[in-house]
N, C-alpha and C positions, 0 to 999 in steps of 0.2 A: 867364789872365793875357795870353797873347798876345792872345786877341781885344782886352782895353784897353790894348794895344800900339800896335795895329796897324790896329786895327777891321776883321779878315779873321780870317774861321777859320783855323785851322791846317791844314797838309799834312800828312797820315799818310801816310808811306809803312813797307811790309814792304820792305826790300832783304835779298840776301844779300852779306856784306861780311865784311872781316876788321875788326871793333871792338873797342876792349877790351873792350866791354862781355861780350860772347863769355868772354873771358878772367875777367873779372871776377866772371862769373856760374857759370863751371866751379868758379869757388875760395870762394864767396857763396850756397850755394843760398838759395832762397826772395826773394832781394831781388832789386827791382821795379826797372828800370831804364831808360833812354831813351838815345839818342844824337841831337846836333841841332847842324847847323852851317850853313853858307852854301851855296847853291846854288854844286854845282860841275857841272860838264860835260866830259866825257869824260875819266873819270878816270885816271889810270895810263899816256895814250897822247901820244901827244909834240902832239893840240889839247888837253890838258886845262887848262882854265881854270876862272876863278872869278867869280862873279857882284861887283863891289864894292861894290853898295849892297848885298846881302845880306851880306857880311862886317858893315857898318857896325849892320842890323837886330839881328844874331845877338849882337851887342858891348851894344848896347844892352837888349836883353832880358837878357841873363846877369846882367851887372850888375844890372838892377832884379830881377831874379829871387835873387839873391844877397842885396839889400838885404834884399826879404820873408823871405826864408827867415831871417838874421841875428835877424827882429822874434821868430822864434817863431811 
């Protein structure tokens, strides 16, 4: 769905982070999970900022991602 988003592949990355997903998955065994947000940059330190046209991307995808999923 991204790629007819966006017409770019998508970026995988592995980070290590505190997600919930983390959380989520301690208390969930077996379910599949993802985390996906806006390009940020230097996180946690007094440059950390945030990309805003990726806020605007990541808004826009949820949503249509939310619509399909809604369809069934």
């Amino acid at each position: 769905m991204w790629r007819e988003l966006s017409g770019a592949e998508p970026e995988i990355n592995v980070i290590h982070a505190g997600l919930e997903c983390g959380v989520i998955g301690d208390r969930i065994a077996g379910m599949e999970m993802i985390s996906l947000g806006p390009t940020i940059r230097d996180p946690h330190s007094p440059r950390e900022r945030v990309s805003l046209g990726s806020v605007g991307r990541t808004y826009d995808f949820l949503v249509k991602l939310l619509a399909r999923l809604a369809q069934g």
